[in-house]
LUMMAR-35008 format. One record per residue (C-alpha): x, y, z. Coordinates in steps of 0.5 Angstrom, whole numbers, plus 500, padded with zeros to 3 digits. Each point is the difference from the previous one (the first is absolute). Layout:
<X->X	Y->Y	Z->Z> $
...
//
This chain:
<X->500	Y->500	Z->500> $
<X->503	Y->507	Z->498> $
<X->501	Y->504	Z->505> $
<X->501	Y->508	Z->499> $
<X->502	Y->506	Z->503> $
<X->495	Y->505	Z->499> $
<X->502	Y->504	Z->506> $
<X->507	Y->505	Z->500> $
<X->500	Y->498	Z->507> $
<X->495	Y->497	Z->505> $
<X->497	Y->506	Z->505> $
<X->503	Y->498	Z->507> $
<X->496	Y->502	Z->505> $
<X->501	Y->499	Z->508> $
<X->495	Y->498	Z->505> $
<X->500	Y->506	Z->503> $
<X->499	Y->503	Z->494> $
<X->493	Y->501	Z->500> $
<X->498	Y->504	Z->494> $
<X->505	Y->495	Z->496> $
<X->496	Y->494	Z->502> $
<X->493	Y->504	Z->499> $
<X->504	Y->501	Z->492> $
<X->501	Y->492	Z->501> $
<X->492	Y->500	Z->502> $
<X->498	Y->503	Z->494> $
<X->504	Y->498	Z->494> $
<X->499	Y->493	Z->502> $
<X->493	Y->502	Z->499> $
<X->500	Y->502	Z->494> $
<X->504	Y->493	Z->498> $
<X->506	Y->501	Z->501> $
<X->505	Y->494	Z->505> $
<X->502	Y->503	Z->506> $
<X->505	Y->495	Z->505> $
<X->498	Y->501	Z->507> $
<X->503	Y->498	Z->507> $
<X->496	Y->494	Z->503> $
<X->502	Y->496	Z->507> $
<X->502	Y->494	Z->496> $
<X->504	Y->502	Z->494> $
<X->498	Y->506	Z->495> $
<X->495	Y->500	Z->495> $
<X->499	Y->503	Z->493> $
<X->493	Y->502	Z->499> $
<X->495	Y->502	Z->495> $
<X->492	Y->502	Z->501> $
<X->498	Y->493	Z->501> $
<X->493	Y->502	Z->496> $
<X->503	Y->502	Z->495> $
<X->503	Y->494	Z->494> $
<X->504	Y->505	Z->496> $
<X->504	Y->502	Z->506> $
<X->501	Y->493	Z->504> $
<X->503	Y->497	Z->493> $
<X->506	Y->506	Z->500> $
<X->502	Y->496	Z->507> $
<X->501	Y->495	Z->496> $
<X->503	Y->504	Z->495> $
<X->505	Y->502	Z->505> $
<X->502	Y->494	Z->504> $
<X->501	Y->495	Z->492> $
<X->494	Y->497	Z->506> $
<X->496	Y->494	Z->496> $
<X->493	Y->501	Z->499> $
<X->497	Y->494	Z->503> $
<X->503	Y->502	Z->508> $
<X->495	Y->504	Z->503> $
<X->501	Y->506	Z->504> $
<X->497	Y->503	Z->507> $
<X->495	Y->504	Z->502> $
<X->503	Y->505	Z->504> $
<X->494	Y->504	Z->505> $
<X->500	Y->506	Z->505> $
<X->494	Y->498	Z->504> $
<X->497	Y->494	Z->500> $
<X->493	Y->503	Z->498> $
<X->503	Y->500	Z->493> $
<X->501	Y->492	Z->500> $
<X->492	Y->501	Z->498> $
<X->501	Y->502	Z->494> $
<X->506	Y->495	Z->498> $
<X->497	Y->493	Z->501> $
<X->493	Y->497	Z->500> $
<X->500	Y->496	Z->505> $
<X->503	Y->501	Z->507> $
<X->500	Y->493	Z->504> $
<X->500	Y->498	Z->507> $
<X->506	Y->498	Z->499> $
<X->503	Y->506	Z->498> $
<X->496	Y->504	Z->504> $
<X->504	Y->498	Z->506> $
<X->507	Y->501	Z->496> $
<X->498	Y->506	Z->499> $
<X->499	Y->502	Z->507> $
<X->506	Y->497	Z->503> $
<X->505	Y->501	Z->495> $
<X->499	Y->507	Z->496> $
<X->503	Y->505	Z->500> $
<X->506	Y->495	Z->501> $
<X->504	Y->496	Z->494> $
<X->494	Y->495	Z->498> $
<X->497	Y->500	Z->492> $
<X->493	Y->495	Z->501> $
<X->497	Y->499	Z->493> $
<X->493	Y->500	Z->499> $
<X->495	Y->500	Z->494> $
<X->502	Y->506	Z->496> $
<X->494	Y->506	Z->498> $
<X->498	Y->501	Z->494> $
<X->505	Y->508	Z->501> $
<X->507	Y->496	Z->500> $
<X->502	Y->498	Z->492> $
<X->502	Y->494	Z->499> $
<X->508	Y->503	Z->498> $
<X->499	Y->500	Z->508> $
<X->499	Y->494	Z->500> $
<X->503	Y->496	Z->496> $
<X->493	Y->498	Z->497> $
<X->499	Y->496	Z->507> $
<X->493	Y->502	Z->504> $
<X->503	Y->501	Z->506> $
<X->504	Y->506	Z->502> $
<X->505	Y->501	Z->506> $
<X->498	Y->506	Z->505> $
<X->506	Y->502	Z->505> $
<X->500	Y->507	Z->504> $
<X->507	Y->502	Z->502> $
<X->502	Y->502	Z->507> $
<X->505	Y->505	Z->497> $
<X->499	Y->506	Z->502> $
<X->502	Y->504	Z->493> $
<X->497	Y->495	Z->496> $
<X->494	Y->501	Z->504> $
<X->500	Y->508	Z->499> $
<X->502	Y->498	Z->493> $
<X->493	Y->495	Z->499> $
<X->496	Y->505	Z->503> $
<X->502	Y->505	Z->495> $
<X->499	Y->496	Z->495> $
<X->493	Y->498	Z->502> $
<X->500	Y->494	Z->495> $
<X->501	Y->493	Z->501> $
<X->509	Y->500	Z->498> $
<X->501	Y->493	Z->496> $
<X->507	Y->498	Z->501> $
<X->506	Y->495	Z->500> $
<X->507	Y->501	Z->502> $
<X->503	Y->506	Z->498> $
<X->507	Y->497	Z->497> $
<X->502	Y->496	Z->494> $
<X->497	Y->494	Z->498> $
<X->504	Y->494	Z->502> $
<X->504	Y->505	Z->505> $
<X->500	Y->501	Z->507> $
<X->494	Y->503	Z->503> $
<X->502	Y->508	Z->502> $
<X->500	Y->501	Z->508> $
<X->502	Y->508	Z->499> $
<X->498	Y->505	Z->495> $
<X->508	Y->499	Z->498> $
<X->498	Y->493	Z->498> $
<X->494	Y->503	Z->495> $
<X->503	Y->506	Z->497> $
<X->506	Y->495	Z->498> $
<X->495	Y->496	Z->496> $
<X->494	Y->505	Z->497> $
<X->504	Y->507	Z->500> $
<X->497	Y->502	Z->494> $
<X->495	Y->494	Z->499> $
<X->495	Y->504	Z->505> $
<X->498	Y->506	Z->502> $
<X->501	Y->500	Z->507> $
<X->503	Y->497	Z->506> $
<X->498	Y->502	Z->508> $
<X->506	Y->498	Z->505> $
<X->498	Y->497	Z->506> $
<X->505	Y->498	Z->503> $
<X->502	Y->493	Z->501> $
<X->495	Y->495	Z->500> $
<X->498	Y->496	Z->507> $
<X->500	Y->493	Z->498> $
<X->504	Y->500	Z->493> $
<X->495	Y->493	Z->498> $
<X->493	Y->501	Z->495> $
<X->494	Y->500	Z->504> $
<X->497	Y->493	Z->502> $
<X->495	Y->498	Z->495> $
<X->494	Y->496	Z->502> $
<X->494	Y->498	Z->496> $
<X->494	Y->501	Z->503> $
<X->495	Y->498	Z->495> $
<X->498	Y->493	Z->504> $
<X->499	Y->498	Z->507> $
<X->507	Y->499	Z->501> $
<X->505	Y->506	Z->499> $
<X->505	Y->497	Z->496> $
<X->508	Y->503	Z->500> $
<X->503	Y->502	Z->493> $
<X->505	Y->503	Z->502> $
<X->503	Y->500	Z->507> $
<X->502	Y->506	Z->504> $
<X->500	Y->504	Z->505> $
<X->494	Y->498	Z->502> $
<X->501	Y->494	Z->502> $
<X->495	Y->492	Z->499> $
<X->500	Y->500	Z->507> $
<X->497	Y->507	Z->502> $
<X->495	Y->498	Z->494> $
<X->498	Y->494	Z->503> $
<X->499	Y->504	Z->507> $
<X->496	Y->504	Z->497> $
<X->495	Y->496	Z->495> $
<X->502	Y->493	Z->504> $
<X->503	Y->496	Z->494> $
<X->505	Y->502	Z->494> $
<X->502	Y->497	Z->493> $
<X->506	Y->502	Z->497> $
<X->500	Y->499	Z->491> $
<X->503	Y->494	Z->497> $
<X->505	Y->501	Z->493> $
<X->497	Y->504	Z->495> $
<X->498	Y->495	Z->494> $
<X->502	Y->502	Z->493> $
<X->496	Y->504	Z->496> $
<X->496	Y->503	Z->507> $
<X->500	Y->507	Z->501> $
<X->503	Y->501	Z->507> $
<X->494	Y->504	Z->505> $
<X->506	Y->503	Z->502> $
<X->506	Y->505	Z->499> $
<X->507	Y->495	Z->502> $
<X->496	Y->493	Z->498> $
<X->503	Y->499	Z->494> $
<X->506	Y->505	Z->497> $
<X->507	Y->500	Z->504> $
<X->500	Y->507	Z->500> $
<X->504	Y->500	Z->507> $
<X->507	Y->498	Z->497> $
<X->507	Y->505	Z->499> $
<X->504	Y->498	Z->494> $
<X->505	Y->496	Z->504> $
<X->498	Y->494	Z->502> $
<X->498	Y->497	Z->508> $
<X->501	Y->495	Z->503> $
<X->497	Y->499	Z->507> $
<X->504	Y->498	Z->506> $
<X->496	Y->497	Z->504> $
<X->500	Y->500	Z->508> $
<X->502	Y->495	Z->505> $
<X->495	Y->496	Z->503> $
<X->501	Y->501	Z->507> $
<X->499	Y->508	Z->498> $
<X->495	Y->504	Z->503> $
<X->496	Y->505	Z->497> $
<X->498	Y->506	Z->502> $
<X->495	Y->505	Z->498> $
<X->496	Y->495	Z->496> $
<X->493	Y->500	Z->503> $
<X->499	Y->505	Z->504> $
<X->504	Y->505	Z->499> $
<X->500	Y->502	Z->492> $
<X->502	Y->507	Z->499> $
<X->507	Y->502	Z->500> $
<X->503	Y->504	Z->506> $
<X->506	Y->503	Z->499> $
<X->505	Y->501	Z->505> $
<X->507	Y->503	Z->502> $
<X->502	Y->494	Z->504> $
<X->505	Y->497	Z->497> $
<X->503	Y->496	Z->507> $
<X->499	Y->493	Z->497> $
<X->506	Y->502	Z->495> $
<X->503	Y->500	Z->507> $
<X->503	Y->492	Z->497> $
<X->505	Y->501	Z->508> $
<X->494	Y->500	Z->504> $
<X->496	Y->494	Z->497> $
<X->501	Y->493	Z->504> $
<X->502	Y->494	Z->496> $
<X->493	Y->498	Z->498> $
<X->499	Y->506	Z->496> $
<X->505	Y->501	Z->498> $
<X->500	Y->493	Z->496> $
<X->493	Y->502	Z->499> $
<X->502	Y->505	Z->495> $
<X->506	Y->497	Z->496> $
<X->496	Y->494	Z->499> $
<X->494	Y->505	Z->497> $
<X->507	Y->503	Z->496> $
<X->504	Y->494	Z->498> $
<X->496	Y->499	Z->495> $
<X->501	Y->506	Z->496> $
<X->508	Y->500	Z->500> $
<X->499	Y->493	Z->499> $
<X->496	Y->502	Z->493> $
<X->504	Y->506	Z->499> $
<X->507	Y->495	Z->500> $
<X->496	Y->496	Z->495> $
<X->498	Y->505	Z->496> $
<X->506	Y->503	Z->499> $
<X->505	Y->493	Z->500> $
<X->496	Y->499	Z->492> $
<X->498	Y->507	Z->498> $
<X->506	Y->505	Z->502> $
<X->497	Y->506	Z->497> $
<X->494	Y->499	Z->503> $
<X->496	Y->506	Z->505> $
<X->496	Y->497	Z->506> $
<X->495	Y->505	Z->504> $
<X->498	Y->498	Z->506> $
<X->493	Y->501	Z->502> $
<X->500	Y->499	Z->508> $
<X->500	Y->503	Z->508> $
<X->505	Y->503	Z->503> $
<X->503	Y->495	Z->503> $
<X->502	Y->496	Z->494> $
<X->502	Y->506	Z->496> $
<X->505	Y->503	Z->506> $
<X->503	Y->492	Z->500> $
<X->501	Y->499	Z->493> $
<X->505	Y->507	Z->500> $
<X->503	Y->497	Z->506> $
<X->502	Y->494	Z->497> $
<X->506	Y->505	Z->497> $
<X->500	Y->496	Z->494> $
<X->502	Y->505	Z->494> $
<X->498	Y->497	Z->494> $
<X->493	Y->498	Z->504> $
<X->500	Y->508	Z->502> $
<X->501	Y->502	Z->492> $
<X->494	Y->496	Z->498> $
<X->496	Y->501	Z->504> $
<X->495	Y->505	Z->501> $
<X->494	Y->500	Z->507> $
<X->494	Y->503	Z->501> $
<X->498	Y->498	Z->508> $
<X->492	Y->501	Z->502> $
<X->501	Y->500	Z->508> $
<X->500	Y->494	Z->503> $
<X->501	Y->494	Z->497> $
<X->494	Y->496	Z->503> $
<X->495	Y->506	Z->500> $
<X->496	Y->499	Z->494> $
<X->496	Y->507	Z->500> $
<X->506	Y->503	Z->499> $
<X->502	Y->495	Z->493> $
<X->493	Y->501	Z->499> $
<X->501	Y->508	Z->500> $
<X->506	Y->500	Z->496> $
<X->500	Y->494	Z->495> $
<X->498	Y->504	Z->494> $
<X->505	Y->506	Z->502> $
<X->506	Y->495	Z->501> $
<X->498	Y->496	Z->494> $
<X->501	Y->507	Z->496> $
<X->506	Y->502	Z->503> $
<X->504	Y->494	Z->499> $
<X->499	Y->499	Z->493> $
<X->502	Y->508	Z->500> $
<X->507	Y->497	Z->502> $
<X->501	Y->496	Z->493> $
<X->499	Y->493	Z->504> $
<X->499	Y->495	Z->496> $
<X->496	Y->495	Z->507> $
<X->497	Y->502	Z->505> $
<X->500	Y->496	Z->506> $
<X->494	Y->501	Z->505> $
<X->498	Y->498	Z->507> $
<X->494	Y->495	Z->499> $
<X->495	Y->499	Z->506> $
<X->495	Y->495	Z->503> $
<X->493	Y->500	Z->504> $
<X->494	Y->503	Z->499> $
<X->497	Y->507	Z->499> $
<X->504	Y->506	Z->497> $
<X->506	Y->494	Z->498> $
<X->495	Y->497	Z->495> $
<X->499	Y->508	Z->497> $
<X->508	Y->500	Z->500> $
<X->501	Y->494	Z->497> $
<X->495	Y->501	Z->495> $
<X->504	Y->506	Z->496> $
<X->507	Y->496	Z->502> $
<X->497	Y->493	Z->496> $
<X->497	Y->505	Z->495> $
<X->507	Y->504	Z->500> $
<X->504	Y->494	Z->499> $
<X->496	Y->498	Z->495> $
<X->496	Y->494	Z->503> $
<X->493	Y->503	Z->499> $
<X->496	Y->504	Z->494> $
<X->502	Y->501	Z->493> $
<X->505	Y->506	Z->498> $
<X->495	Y->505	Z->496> $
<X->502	Y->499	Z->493> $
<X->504	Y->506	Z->497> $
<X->500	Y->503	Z->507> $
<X->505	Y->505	Z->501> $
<X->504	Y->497	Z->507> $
<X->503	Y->506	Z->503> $
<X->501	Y->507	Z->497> $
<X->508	Y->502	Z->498> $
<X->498	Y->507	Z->500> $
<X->502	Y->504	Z->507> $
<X->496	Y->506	Z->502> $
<X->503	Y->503	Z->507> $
<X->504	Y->506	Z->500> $
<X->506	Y->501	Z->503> $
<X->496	Y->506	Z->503> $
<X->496	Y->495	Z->504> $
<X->505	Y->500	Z->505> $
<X->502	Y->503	Z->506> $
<X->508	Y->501	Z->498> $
<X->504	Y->497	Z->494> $
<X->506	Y->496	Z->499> $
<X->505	Y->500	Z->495> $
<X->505	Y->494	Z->498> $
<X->503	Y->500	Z->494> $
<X->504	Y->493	Z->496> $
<X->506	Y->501	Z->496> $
<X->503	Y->496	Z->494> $
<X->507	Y->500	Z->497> $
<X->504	Y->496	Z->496> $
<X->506	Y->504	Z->496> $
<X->498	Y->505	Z->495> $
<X->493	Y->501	Z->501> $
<X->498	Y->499	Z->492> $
<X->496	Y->494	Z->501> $
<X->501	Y->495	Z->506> $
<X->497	Y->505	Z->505> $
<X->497	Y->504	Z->496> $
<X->495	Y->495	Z->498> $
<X->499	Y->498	Z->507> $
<X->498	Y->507	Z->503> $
<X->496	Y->500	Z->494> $
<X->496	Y->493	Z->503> $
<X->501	Y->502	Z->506> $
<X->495	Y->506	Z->500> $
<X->495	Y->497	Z->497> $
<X->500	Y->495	Z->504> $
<X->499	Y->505	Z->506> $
<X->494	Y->504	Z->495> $
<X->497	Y->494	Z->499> $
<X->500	Y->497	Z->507> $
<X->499	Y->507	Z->504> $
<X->499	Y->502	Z->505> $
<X->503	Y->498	Z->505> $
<X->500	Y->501	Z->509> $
<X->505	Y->498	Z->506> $
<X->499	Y->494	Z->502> $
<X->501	Y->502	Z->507> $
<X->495	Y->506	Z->499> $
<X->494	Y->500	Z->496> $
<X->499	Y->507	Z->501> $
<X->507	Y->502	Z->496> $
<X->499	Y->499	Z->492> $
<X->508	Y->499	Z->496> $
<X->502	Y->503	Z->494> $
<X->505	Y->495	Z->497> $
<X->505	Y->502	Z->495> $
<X->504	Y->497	Z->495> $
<X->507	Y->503	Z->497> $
<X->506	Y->496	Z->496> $
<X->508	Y->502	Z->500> $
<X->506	Y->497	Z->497> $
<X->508	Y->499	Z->502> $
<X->502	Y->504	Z->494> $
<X->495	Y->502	Z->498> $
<X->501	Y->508	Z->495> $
<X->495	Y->505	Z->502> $
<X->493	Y->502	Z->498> $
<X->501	Y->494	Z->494> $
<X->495	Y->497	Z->495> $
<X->499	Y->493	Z->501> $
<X->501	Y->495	Z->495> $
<X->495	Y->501	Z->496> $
<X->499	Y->493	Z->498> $
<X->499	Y->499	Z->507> $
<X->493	Y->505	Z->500> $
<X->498	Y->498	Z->495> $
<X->499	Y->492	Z->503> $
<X->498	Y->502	Z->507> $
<X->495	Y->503	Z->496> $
<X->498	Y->494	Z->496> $
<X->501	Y->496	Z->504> $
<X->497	Y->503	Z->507> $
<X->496	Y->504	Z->498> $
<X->504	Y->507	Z->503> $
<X->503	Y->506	Z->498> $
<X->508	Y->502	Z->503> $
<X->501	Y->504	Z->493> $
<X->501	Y->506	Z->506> $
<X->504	Y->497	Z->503> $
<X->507	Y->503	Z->501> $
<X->507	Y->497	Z->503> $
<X->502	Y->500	Z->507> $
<X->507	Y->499	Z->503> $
<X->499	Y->498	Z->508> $
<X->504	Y->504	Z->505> $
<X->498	Y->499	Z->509> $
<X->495	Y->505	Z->497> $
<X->496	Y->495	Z->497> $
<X->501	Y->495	Z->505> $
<X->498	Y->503	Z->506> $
<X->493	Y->502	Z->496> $
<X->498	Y->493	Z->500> $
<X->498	Y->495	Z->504> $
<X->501	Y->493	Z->496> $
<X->506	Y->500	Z->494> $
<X->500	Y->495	Z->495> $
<X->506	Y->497	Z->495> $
<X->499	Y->496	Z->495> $
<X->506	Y->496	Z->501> $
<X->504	Y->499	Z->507> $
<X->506	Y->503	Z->498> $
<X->497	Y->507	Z->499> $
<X->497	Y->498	Z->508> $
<X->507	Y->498	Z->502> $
<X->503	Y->507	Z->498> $
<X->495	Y->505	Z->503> $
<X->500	Y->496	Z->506> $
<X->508	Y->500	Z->500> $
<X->500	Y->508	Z->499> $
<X->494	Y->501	Z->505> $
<X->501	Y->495	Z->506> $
<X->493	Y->504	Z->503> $
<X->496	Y->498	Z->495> $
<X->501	Y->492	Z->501> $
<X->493	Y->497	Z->501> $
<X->496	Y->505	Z->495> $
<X->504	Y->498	Z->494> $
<X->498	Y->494	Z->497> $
<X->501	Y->497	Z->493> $
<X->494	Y->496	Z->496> $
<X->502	Y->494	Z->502> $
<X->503	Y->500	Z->507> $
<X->494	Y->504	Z->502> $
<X->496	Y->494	Z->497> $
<X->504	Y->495	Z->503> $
<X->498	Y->503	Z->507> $
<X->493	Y->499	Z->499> $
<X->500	Y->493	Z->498> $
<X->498	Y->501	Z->493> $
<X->506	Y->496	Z->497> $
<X->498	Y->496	Z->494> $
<X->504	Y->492	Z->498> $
<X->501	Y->499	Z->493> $
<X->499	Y->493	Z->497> $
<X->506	Y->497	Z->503> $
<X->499	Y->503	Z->507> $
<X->504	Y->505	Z->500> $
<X->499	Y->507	Z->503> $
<X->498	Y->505	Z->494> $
<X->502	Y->507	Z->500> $
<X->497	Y->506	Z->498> $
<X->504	Y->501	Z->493> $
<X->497	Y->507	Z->497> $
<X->504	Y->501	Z->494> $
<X->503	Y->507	Z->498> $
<X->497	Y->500	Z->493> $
<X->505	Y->506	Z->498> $
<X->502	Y->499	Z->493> $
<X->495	Y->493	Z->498> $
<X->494	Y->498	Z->496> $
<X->493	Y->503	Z->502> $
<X->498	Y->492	Z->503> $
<X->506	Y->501	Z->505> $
<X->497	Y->507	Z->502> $
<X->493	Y->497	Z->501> $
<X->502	Y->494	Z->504> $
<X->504	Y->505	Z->505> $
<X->494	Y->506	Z->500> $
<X->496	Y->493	Z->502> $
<X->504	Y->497	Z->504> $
<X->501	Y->507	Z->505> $
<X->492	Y->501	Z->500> $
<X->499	Y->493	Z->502> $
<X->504	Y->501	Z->506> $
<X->498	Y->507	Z->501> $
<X->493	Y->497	Z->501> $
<X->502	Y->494	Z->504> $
<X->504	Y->504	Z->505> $
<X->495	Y->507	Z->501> $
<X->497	Y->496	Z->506> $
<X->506	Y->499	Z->504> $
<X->502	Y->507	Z->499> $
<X->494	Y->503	Z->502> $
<X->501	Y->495	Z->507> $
<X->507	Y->502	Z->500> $
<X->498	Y->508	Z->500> $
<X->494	Y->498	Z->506> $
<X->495	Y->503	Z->494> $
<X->494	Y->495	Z->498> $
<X->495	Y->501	Z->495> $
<X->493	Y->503	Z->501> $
//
């Protein structure tokens, strides 16, 4: 499905932005798609009695036509005009659990059309408990058909961030709420029988539904050809680019947070990071919920050297895989910690947040913490399977993630600057050509923050120099000319640079294209030792070293194409931006940046 940037650029408005969301109100009105902030995860909304509307959602998210959409109201006077038969069975959820993060299907009305619907008599009613989609719902006065506001097959968006990544352009309006509560779709219970049935579980758990209506069903698989009754039944649209595998807990472990307390709390207390003051067994505790991460870890990168991991997991776990003091395990790695490692509330609320972050990082697996039991686990494992691809198709032709990055350096309180520095010796073609790769692999990878500090932004720099280089120089124009056919950039400005300490103390990471020329910048400037690598030493030190046919260790062979054929300059363009791309993340980590 094509998917067109209409808009120059969305129309941010903040939940304190009264008149912004009253705008957001009367433009969804007249048919326009407006994301907006709900406890759960943000929707993308359209006028729910309004058929030309709602198929611009689908528009936007590249979303299948026979997944229906919810039913978004403000008061529950409005479900009268929605659905034509309230049953005793949904009476009861809908006093019990609304506003809160519950959808009850029932018998549509004649007022919602079918592309609501997906042709189906039924129609999913939830009443958010959010205060801004409340005020935004209000405003609106008509019932806001929606699903998820990100692209379909990606990970649902938990921040306004998360949205205008994914639909800047695509939709007029996006309304910034914060972060969302829980984290997880609402739970989605079909109450047009006797006996509620769970389609999609949540928040809201099968146990608190059993007390309230004395019994409870969950739905079986989906049969081929069945349109599902509920958004999630069918299309994995859960899933990151990298792929997920599930680290499952150890059976003696407790979970906590799971029945009773299923909102997350966020809290400043980090005392359990404390590893001196545990006792012995609970210390064994946590290195037996860790061990068989470092274990997969080990596995991972004993048959694939190059391969990235990220790791979706608690506190503990993170904080003991980097106390490992492995080197190669450090650069290879990149983790996201939820809170606790048994508190599911709080995997809950970041999974989709965590799952985003990770794939930002460039890793190629994600290894996540699993969990078992009832009640907001079965919710969380529900999207870790789908993620996983253990359940539900993948939309065809669905865009997975969007590449395109929208945040501004702007955004953030401070700015940080680093910079990269290439040489080889004349600066004609070797270093050139990697400054060249090297800033568009910044463009088109931007923006960036700290990784201790979310809130300082970094403006990443790029520049090339060479031993014994001339002054201000054109390079080897046959050079340019392959960079561009075969790269795709334009280094035709660029002019030639001899080093000297100025250039040095300018950047922060130093990059030979050969050893020897590492060898004697470090031999002439002592102080710069550990700043100063070539490709391959710097490759060797994260692991990334690569066996010929015959078992012997390959090294990175880049040739200087001065004086040969066009073949021999379009294999070493080539070759430098392939290593370029394979070592961008490491950078980053080493300059303590990360994508976002």
């Amino acid at each position: 499905m094509n998917r067109n940037r209409i808009y120059e650029r969305t129309v941010l408005a903040d939940r304190t932005d009264h008149e912004g969301i009253k705008d957001c109100a009367s433009h969804l009105v007249s048919g326009e798609v407006i994301g907006f902030p709900t406890e759960t995860v943000y929707g993308l909304g359209a006028n729910a009695y309004d058929a030309d509307a709602v198929k611009k959602i689908f528009e936007a998210k590249g979303r299948p036509s026979d997944n229906p959409l919810i039913c978004h109201i403000a008061d529950k006077s409005q479900i009268a005009d929605c659905v034509s038969e309230i049953t005793p069975t949904a009476q009861k959820l809908i006093d019990s659990f609304m506003p809160g993060p519950i959808t009850v299907i029932m018998k549509k009305s004649g007022r919602i059309p079918d592309e609501v619907t997906a042709g189906l008599d039924t129609v999913g009613i939830r009443m958010p408990s959010n205060e801004t989609a409340n005020e935004f719902l209000r405003e609106c006065g008509v019932p806001v058909a929606a699903p998820s506001a990100n692209l379909s097959g990606s990970p649902s968006p938990t921040t306004a961030m998360h949205v205008m990544n994914d639909m800047n352009g695509c939709v007029y309006g996006i309304i910034d709420g914060g972060e969302c509560l829980y984290g997880l779709e609402s739970t989605v219970v079909d109450c047009t029988g006797e006996i509620p049935v769970v389609l999609r579980p949540g928040a809201v758990t099968p146990a608190m539904i059993e007390d309230v209506c004395g019994s409870v069903e969950t739905a079986g698989k989906l049969q081929e050809g069945q349109t599902p009754r509920s958004p999630g039944m069918k299309y994995r649209h859960y899933a990151p680019k990298a792929s997920v595998e599930i680290m499952d807990l150890p059976q003696k472990a407790v979970i906590i947070n799971d029945e009773l307390e299923s909102e997350y709390v966020p809290s400043e207390d980090k005392s359990y990071l404390d590893f001196k003051k545990l006792d012995d067994d609970a210390k064994q505790d946590l290195v037996d919920i860790a061990a068989p991460f470092i274990f997969r870890i080990r596995e991972i990168l004993k048959d694939s050297p190059a391969t990235r991991i990220g790791i979706y997991a608690g506190d503990e776990v993170c904080s003991l895989v980097d106390k490992l003091g492995d080197k190669i395990i450090s650069a290879h790695t990149e983790t996201y910690a939820y809170g606790r490692s048994l508190d599911v509330a709080a995997a809950s609320h970041f999974l989709f947040d965590g799952l985003r972050h990770l794939d930002l990082q460039d890793v190629g697996i994600i290894l996540a913490q699993g969990f078992g039991g009832k009640g907001l686990s079965q919710a969380y494992m529900n999207r870790l399977s789908k993620a996983c691809g253990k359940g539900g198709d993948v939309p065809e032709g669905a865009e997975m993630t969007s590449d395109e990055r929208f945040s501004d350096i702007e955004d953030f309180d401070g700015t940080y600057t680093c910079s990269v520095l290439f040489v080889c010796d004349d600066n004609k073609r070797l270093s050139s050509a990697c400054e060249g790769i090297f800033t568009d692999l910044i463009r088109s990878r931007a923006p960036f923050r700290l990784r201790d500090d979310k809130s300082i932004g970094c403006e990443l720099y790029c520049e090339s120099a060479g031993l014994k280089a001339g002054s201000d120089e054109e390079l080897d124009p046959e050079m340019v000319a392959t960079v561009r056919e075969t790269c795709g950039i334009n280094i035709s400005h660029y002019r030639t640079r001899r080093t000297d300490p100025s250039v040095f103390d300018a950047n922060d990471i130093i990059f030979t294209l050969r050893d020897e020329q590492a060898y004697e910048i470090i031999s002439r400037f002592p102080e710069l030792d550990g700043k100063v690598y070539s490709l391959s030493s710097y490759c060797a030190g994260k692991g990334l070293v690569f066996k010929s046919e015959d078992g012997r260790t390959a090294s990175i062979s880049i040739p200087n194409p001065k004086g040969q054929n066009h073949a021999t300059y379009v294999h070493t363009a080539s070759a430098l931006k392939a290593w370029l791309e394979l070592i961008f993340p490491y950078v980053l980590k080493d300059l303590g940046i990360e994508r976002c």
